[in-house]
C-alpha positions as CSV (number, residue, x, y, z in Angstrom):
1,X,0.6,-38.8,5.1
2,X,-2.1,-38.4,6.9
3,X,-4.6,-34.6,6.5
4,X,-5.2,-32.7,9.6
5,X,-8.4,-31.8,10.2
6,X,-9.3,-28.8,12.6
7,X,-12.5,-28.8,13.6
8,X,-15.1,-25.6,14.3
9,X,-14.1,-26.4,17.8
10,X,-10.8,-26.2,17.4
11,X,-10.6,-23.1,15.5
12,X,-13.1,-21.1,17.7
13,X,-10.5,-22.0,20.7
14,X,-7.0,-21.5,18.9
15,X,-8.7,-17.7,17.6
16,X,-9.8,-16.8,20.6
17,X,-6.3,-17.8,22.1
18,X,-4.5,-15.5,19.4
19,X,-7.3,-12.7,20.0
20,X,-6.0,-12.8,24.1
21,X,-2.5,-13.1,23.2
22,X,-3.2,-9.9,20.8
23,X,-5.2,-8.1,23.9
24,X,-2.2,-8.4,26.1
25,X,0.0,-6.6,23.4
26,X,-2.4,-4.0,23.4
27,X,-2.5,-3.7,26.8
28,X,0.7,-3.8,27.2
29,X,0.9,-1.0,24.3
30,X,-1.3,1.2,25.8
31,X,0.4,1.0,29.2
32,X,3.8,1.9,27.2
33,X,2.1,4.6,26.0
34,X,0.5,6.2,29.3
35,X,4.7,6.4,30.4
36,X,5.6,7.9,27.8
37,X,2.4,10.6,27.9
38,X,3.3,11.3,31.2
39,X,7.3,12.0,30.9
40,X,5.9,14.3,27.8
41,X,3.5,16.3,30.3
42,X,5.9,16.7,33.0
43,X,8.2,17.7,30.8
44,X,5.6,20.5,29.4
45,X,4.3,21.7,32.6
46,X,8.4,21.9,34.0
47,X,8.6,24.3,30.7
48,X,6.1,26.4,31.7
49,X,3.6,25.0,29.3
50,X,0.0,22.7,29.9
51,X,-0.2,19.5,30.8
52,X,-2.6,19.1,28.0
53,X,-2.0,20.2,24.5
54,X,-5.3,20.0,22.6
55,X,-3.9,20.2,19.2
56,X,-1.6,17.4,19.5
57,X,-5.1,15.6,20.7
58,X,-7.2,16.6,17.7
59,X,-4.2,15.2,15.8
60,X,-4.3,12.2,17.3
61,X,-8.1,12.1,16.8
62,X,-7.8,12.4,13.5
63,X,-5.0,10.1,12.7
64,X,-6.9,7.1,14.5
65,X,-10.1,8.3,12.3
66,X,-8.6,8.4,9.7
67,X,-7.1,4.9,10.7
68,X,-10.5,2.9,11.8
69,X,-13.1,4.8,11.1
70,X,-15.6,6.7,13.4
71,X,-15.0,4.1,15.6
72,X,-11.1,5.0,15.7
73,X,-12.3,8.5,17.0
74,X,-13.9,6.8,20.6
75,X,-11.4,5.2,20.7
76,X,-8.6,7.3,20.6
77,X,-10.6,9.4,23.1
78,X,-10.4,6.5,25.7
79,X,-6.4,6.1,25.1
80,X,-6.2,9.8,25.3
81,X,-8.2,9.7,28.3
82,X,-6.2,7.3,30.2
83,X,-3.0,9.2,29.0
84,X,-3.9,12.3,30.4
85,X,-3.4,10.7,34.0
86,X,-5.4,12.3,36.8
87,X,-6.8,15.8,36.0
């Protein structure tokens, strides 16, 4: 039997490959999520409420904080920002 050797090459392409493949899911995540957001809003302003509800965002905040970091916090500010839709 006969070892497999990867080289740096190799690697550096196959990871890159995975970190695509794991981009599109998030993509594709995020764009799930901007759907949902907005059947959520319409459903809030058809109740007479807001179309944003900025506790529910400071919630969110902090659970991707608390998550990632104070990185987490920019970054749940661009998702929220893309979920609010047009303003």
């Amino acid at each position: 039997m006969t070892a497999v050797t990867t080289t740096p090459e190799q690697l550096i392409a196959d990871s890159r490959a995975r970190i695509d493949a794991i981009d599109d899911r998030i993509i594709g995540l995020i764009q799930e999520r901007m759907a949902v957001s907005s059947v959520v809003q319409e459903a809030r302003i058809a109740s007479g409420g807001r179309r944003v509800h900025l506790s529910r965002e400071m919630e969110v905040l902090a659970h991707w904080r608390d998550a990632l970091g104070k990185p987490g916090t920019a970054l749940a500010m661009t998702v929220l920002e893309l979920c609010r839709g047009r303003v």
